[in-house]
ROSETI-592317 format. One record per residue (C-alpha): residue in three letters; x, y, z. Coordinates in steps of 0.25 Angstrom, whole numbers, always signed. Example, Ala and Ser with C-alpha at 12.3 -4.5 7.8 and 13.67 -1.06 7.14 Angstrom:
! ROSETI-592317
[ALA, [+49, -18, +31]]
[SER, [+55, -4, +29]]
! end
This chain:
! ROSETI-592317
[UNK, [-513, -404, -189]]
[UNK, [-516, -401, -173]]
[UNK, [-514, -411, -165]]
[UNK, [-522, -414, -153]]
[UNK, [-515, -409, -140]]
[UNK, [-512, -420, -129]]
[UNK, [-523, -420, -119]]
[UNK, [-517, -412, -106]]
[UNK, [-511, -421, -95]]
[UNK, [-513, -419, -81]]
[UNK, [-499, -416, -76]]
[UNK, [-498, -423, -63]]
[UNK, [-504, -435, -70]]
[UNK, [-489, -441, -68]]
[UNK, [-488, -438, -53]]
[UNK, [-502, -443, -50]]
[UNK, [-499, -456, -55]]
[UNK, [-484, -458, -48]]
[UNK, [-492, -454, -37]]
[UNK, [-502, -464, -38]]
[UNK, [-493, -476, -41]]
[UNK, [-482, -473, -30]]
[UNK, [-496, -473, -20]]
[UNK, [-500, -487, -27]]
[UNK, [-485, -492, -23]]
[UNK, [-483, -485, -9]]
[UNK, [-500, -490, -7]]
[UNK, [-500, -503, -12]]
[UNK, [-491, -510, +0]]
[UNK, [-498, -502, +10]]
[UNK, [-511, -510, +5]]
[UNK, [-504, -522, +5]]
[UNK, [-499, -521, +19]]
[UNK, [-514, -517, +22]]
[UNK, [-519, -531, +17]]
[UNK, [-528, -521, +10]]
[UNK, [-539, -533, +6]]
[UNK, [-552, -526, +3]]
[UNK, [-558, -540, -2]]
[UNK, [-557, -545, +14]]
[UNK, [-568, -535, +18]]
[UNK, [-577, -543, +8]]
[UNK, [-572, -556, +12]]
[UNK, [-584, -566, +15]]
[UNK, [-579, -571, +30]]
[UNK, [-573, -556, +34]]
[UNK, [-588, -551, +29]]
[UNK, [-594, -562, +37]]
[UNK, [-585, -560, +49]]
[UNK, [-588, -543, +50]]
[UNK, [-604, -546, +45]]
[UNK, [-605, -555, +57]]
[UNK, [-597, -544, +66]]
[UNK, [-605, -533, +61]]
[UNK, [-618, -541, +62]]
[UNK, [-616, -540, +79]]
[UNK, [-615, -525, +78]]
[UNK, [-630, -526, +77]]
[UNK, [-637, -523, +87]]
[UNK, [-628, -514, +96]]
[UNK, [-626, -520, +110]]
[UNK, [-637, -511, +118]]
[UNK, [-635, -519, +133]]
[UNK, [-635, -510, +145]]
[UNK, [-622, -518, +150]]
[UNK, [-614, -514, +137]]
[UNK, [-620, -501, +136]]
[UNK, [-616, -499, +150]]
[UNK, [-602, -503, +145]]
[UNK, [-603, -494, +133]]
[UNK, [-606, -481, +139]]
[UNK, [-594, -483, +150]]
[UNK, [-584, -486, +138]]
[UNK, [-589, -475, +132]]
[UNK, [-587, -463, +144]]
[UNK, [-574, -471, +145]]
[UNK, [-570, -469, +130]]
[UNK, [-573, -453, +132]]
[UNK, [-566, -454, +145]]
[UNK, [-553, -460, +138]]
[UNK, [-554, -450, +129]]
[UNK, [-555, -438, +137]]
[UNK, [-545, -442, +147]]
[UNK, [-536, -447, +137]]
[UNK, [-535, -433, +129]]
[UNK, [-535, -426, +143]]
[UNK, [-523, -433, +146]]
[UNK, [-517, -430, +132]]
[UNK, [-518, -416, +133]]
[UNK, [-512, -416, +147]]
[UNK, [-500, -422, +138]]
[UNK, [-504, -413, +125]]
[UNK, [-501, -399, +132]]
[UNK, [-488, -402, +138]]
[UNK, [-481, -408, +125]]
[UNK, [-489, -401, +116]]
[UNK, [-482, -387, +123]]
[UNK, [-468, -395, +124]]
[UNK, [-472, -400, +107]]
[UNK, [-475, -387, +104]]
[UNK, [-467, -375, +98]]
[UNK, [-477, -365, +100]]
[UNK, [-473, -355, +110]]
[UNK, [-460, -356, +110]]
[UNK, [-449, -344, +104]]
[UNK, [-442, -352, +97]]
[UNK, [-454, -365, +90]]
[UNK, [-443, -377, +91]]
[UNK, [-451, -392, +95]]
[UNK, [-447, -400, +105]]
[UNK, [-444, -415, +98]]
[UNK, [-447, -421, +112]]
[UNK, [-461, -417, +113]]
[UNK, [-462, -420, +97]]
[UNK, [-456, -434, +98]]
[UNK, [-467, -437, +112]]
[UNK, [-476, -431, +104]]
[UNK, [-476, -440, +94]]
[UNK, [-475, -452, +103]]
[UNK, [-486, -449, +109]]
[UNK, [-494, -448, +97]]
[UNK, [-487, -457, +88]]
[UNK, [-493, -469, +97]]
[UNK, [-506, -472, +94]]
[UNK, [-515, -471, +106]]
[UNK, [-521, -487, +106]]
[UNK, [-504, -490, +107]]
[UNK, [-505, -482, +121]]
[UNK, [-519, -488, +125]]
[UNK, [-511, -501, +122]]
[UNK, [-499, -497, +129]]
[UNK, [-507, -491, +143]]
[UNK, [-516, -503, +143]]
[UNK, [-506, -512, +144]]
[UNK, [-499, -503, +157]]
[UNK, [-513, -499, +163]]
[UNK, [-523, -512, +158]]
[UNK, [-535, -510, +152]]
[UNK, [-543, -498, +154]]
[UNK, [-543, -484, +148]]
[UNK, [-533, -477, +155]]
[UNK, [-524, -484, +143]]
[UNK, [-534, -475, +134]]
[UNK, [-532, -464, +143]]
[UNK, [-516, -465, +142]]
[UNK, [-514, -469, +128]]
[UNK, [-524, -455, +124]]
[UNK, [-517, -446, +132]]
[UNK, [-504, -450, +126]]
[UNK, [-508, -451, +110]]
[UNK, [-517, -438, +111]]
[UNK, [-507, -431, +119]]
[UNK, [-497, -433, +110]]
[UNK, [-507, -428, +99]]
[UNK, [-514, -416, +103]]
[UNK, [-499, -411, +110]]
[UNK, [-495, -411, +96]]
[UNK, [-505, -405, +90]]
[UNK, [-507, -396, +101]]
[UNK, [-493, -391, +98]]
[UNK, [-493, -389, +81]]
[UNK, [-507, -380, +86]]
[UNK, [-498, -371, +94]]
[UNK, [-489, -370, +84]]
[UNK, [-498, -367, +73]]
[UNK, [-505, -355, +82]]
[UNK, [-498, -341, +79]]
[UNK, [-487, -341, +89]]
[UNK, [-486, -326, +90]]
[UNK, [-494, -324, +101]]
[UNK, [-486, -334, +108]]
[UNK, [-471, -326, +105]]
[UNK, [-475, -315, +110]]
[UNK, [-478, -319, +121]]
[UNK, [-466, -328, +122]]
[UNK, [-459, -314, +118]]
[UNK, [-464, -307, +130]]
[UNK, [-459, -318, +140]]
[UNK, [-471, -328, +141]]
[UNK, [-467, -342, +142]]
[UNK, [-469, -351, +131]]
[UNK, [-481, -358, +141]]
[UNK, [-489, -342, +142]]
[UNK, [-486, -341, +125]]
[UNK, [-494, -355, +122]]
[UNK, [-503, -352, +131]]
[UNK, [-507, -339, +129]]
[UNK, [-502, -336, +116]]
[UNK, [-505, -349, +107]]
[UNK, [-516, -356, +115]]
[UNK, [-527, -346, +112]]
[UNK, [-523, -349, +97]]
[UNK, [-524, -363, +97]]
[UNK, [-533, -367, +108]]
[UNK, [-546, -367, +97]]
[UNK, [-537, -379, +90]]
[UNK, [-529, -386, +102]]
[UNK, [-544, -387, +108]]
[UNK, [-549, -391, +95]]
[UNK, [-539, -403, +93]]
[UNK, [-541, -407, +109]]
[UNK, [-557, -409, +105]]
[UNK, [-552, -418, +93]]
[UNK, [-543, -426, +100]]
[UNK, [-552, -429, +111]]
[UNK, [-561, -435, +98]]
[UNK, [-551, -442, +93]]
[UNK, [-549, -447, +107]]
[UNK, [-564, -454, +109]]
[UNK, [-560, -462, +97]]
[UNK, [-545, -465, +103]]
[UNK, [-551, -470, +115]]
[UNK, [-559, -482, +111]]
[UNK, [-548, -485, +101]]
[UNK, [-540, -488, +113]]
[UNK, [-550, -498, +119]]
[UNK, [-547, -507, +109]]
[UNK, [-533, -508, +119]]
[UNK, [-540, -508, +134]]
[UNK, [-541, -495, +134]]
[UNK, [-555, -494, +139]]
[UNK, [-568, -487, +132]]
[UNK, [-575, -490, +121]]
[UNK, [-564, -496, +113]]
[UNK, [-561, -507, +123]]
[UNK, [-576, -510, +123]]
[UNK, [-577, -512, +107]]
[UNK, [-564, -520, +109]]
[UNK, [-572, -529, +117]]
[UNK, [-584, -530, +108]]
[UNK, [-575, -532, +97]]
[UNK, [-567, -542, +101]]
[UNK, [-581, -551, +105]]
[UNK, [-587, -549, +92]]
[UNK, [-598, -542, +101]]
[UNK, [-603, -533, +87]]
[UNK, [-617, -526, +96]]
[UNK, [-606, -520, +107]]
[UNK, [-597, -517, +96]]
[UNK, [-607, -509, +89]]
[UNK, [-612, -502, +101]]
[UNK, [-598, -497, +105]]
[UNK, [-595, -493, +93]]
[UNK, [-608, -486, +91]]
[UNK, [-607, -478, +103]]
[UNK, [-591, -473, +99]]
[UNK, [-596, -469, +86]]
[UNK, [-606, -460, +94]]
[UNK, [-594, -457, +105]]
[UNK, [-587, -452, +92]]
[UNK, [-597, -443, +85]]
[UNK, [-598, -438, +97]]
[UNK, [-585, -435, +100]]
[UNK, [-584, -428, +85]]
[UNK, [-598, -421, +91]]
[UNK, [-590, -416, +103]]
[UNK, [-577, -413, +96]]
[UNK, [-585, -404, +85]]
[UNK, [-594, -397, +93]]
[UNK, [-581, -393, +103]]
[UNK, [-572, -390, +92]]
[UNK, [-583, -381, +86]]
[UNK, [-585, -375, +99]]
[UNK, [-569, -371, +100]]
[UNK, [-573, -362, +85]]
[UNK, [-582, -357, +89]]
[UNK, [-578, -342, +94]]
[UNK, [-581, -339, +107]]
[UNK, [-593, -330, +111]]
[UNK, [-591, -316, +117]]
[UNK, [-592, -317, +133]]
[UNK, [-587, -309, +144]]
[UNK, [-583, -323, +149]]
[UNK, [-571, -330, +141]]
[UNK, [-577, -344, +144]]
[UNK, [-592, -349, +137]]
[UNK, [-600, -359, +142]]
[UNK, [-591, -369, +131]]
[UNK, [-580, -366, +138]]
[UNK, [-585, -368, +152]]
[UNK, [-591, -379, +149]]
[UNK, [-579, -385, +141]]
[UNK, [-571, -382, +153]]
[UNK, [-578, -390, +163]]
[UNK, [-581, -402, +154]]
[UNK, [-568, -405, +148]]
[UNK, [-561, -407, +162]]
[UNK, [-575, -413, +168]]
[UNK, [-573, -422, +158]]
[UNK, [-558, -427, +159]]
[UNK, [-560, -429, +173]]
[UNK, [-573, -438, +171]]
[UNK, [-564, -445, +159]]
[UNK, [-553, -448, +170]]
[UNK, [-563, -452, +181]]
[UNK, [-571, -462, +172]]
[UNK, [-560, -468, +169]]
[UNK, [-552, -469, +184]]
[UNK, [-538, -468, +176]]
[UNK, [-530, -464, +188]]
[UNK, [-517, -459, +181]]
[UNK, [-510, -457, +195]]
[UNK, [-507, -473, +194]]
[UNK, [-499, -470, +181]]
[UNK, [-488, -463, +191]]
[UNK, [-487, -473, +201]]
[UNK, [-474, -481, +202]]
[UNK, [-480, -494, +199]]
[UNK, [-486, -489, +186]]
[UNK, [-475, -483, +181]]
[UNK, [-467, -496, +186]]
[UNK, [-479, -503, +174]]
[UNK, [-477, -493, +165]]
[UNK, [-462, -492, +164]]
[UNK, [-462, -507, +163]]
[UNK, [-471, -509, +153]]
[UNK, [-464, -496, +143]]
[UNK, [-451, -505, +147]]
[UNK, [-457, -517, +139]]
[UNK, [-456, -508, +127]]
[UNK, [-442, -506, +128]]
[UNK, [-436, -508, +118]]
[UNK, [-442, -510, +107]]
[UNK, [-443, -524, +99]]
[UNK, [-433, -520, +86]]
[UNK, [-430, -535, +82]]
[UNK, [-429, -535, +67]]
[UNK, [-440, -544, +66]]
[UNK, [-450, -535, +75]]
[UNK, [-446, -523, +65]]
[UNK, [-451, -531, +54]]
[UNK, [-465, -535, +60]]
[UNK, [-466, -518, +65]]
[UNK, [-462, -516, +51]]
[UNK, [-474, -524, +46]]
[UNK, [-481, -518, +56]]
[UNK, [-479, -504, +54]]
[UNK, [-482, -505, +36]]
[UNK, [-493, -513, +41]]
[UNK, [-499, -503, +47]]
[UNK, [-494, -491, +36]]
[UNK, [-501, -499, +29]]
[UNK, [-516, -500, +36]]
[UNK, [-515, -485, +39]]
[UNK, [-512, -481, +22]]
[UNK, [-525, -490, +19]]
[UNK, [-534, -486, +28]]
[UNK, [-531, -471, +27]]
[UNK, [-530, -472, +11]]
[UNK, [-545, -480, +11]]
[UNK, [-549, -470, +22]]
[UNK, [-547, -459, +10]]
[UNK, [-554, -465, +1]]
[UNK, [-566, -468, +8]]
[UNK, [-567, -455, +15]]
[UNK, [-565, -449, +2]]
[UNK, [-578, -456, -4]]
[UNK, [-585, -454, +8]]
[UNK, [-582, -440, +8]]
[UNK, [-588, -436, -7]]
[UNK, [-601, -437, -5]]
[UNK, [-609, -422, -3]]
[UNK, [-620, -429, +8]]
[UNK, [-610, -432, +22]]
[UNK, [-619, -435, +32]]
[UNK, [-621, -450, +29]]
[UNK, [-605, -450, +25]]
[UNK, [-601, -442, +35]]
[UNK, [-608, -451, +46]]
[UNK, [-601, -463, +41]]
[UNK, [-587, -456, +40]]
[UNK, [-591, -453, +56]]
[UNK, [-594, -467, +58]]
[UNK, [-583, -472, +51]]
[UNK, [-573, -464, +60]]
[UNK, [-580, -465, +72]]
[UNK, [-575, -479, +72]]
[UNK, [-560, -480, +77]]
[UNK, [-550, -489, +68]]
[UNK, [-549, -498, +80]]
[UNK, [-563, -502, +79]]
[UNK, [-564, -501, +65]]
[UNK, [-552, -511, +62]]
[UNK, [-559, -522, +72]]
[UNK, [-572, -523, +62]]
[UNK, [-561, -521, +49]]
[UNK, [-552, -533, +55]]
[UNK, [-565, -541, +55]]
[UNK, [-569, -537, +42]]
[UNK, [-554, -540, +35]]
[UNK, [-548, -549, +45]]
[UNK, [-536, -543, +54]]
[UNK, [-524, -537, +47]]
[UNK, [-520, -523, +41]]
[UNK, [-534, -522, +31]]
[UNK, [-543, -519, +44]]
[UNK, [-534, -510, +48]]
[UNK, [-533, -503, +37]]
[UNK, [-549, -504, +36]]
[UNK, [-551, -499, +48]]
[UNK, [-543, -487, +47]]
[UNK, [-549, -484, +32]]
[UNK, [-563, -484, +40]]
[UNK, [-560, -474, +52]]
[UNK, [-551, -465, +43]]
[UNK, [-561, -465, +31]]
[UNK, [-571, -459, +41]]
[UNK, [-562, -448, +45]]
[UNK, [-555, -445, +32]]
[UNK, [-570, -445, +25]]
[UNK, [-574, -434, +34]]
[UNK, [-561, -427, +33]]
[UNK, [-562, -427, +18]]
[UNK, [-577, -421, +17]]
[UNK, [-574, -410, +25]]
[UNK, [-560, -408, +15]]
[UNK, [-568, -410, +4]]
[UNK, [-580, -401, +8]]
[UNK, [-568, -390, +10]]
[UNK, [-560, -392, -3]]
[UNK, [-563, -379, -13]]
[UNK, [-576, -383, -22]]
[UNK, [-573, -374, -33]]
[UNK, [-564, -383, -42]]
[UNK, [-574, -394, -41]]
[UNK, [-584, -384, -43]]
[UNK, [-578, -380, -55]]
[UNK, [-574, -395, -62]]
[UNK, [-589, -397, -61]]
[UNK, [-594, -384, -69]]
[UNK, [-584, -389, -77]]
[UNK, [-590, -402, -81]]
[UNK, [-582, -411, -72]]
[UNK, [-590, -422, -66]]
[UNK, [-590, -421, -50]]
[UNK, [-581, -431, -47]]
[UNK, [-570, -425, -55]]
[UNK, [-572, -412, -49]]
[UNK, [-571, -418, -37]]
[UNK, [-559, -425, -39]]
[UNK, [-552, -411, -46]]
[UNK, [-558, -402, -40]]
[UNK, [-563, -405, -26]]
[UNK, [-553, -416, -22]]
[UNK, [-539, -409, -24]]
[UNK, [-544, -398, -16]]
[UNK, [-548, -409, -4]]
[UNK, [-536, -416, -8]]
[UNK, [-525, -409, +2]]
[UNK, [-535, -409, +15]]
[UNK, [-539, -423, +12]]
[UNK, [-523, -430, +10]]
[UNK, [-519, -423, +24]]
[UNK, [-532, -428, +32]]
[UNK, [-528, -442, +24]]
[UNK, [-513, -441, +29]]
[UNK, [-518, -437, +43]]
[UNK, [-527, -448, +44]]
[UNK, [-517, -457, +39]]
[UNK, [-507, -452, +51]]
[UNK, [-518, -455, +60]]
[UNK, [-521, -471, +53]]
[UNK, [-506, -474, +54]]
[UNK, [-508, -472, +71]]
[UNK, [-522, -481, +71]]
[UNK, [-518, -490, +60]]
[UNK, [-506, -495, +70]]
[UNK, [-517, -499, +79]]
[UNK, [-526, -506, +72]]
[UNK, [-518, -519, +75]]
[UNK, [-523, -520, +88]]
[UNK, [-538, -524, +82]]
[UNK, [-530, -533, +72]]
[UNK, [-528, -522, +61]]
[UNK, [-514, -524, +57]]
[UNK, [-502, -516, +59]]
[UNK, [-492, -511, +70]]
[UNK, [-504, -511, +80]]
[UNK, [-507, -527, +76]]
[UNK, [-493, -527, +82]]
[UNK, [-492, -519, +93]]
[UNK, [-506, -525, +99]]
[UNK, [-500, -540, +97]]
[UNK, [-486, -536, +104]]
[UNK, [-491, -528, +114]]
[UNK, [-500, -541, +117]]
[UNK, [-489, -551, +119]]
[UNK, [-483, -539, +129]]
[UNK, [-471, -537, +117]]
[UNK, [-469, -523, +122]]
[UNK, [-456, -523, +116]]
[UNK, [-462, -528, +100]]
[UNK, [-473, -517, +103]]
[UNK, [-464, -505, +108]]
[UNK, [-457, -507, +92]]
[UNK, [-472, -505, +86]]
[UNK, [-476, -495, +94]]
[UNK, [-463, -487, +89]]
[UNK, [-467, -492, +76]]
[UNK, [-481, -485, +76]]
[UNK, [-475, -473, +82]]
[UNK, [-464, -472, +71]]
[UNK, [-474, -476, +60]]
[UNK, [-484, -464, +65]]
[UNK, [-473, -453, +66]]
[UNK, [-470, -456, +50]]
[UNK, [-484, -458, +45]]
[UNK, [-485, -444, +52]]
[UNK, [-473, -439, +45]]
[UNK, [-477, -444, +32]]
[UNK, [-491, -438, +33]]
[UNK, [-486, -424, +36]]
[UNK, [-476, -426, +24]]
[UNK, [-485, -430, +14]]
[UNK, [-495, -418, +19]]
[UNK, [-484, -408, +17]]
[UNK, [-481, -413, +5]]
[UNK, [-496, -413, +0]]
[UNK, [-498, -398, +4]]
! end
């Protein structure tokens, strides 16, 4: 008698499910500490509260007197930002050479560098804004500062992995024949690499426009401290025509960016001279600019170096030290720093799963324009409107990172998707398949590597904003800091300072190990 064979089991059927329940136990308190409420976005009075907000959106404010307002904070959002990434780079070049093993005979690192470094980007920059506003007052040499600092600690690190990822021959043998490592970098891995440090300057100063209004939110100046205001009176028609006008700052910005990044790829044309009209021209508006940048805003840095400013200065870094470490402040850091775990998981893991669904579909533009829309809107602002939608607490901070990160993730994983190979899909469907199962076995696990490591990169980049959030109410270390900071309890806040510096190091970590261990 033949018996009928077992129907075949999938062999990683086991692993897939010990996977899925250790995620349910490590996720479950994460959404927990998240007060992760989905009910309380249909709650009648939150409805009535944001209905009524949202209702004074309409009309934009049009007067000549606040337009007058608007377009000066808007030149000064673009000053804040181009001054602030000039001074970063002034700071970039010299750390990034000291960071750096490129050029040298034997590649050690330099654990000084590394460890500022990390400082320096480790902080996020509304801490800084924070920090300078309360030396200098109100105004945007805090945004200035803060920029330089944050973005100089980036682009010198990222300036140093690209001269070490550039074929270092040119650069030994020139070491070889008795240059000095400055002559190597320069002549030898500088013409390498200068299509990609250029390339990731152009980015940062996009990323930069967006930081800069952020960092109203603090005092410091531009379009951010305008919305502050309106947000704060309830005044929806100015908030609508600021956040308008930043939305159209941004897609220009991303206009700029492109159009200059695709400029740098594009191979230049034979001449007899080695500069084009691109290069000239690029030549006298980038310093044209950073000169009209520091003159709008009449920061006068010379005063920082003046004996009764570092007199200030040294005072108030002295009310920091040290630290609060009473057992009872530990606990409430503590809190603080799961807290904000917490908001930074959810909101990327809901970021996924919207930008995935909003990723699918074959027409883009109308999707594509609301992914722009979506993260053209910083998390700042985003968690003011969620924290009126929710109530305060760790569910609009959580919100309003899903809402900023689902616009970037979604238009990261179209472009994953739209590369991923087409032939396994392709085939599942001339098989029979229906097209949602060849997508999911054909099309996804193709997509699936690209899109967990722009998902872990994006989560390194929540766990940084989701510490701030708490300045607008949202919950987390940055609830904490904002309120301590407020009382003038520098010791209570120098603790969560470290805190989110110590938190951001081992997300970072924790995200390059589970990359490695997913490739």
């Amino acid at each position: 008698m033949l018996l009928n064979p077992a129907p075949p089991r999938d062999p990683a059927a086991r692993g897939r499910l010990s996977g899925a329940l250790l995620a349910l136990v490590i996720l479950w308190p994460l959404f927990r500490a998240a007060e992760f409420k989905p009910g309380a976005l249909f709650d009648s009075s939150n409805l009535k509260v944001i209905g009524h907000f949202l209702a004074g959106f309409l009309p934009p404010e049009r007067g000549a007197e606040f337009l007058a307002y608007l377009g000066k904070a808007t030149l000064e959002t673009l000053a804040i930002a181009t001054a602030g990434l000039a001074l970063a780079f002034v700071l970039a070049v010299p750390l990034g050479y000291l960071a750096t093993a490129a050029g040298r005979e034997q590649p050690t690192l330099n654990p000084l560098s590394r460890s500022l470094l990390t400082i320096l980007r480790g902080i996020p920059e509304l801490v800084w804004a924070l920090l300078f506003v309360r030396v200098f007052g109100l105004g945007p040499a805090a945004g200035v500062l803060a920029l330089g600092l944050t973005y100089g600690g980036m682009l010198a690190k990222v300036y140093a992995e690209i001269l070490e990822s550039v074929d270092p021959a040119p650069a030994h043998a020139l070491r070889h024949n008795g240059a000095g490592r400055p002559l190597a970098i320069l002549y030898g891995l500088l013409p390498q690499a200068s299509k990609e440090l250029a390339s990731y300057t152009v980015y940062r100063w996009e990323c930069a426009i967006r930081a800069s209004v952020v960092m109203g939110f603090v005092g410091a100046g531009g379009l951010g401290q305008l919305m502050d205001q309106a947000m704060k009176m309830l005044n929806g028609g100015e908030a609508a025509s600021i956040l308008l006008t930043f939305m159209l700052l941004v897609f220009a910005a991303d206009g700029i960016s492109g159009w200059l990044r695709r400029a740098l790829d594009t191979p230049p044309a034979a001449r007899a001279s080695p500069f084009g009209w691109r290069s000239i021209s690029f030549l006298l508006v980038l310093p044209s600019a950073i000169i009209a940048s520091f003159h709008w805003l009449e920061i006068g840095f010379g005063e920082l170096f003046t004996a009764g400013a570092a007199h200030s200065i040294g005072e108030f870094v002295a009310g920091f030290l040290p630290p609060d470490l009473s057992s009872d402040w530990l606990a409430r850091v503590g809190l603080g720093i799961w807290e904000t775990l917490a908001i930074s998981v959810v909101g990327t893991l809901l970021a996924a799963a919207s930008g995935l669904l909003l990723a699918l579909p074959k027409w883009r533009a109308p999707f594509s324009f609301l992914l722009n829309t979506l993260r053209s809107v910083p998390e700042l602002v985003w968690a003011t409107i969620t924290a009126l939608a929710v109530g305060l607490g760790p569910f609009a901070g959580a919100l309003a990172l899903a809402l900023h990160t689902t616009g970037v993730l979604g238009r990261l994983y179209a472009e994953a998707l739209d590369n991923a190979p087409a032939a396994p899909g392709h085939a599942l469907r001339l098989a029979g398949a229906p097209t949602g199962l060849s997508f999911l076995y054909g099309t996804l696990p193709g997509a699936a590597p690209q899109l967990i490591a722009y998902t872990l990169y994006r989560w390194e980049m929540n766990i940084r904003m989701a510490a701030i959030l708490g300045f607008v109410g949202a919950g987390g270390l940055g609830q904490l800091l904002y309120f301590e900071l407020s009382l003038f309890h520098h010791a209570q806040a120098s603790t969560v300072i470290i805190a989110m510096l110590i938190l951001s190091i081992a997300v970072d970590q924790t995200s390059a190990w589970l990359r490695q261990r997913l490739r």
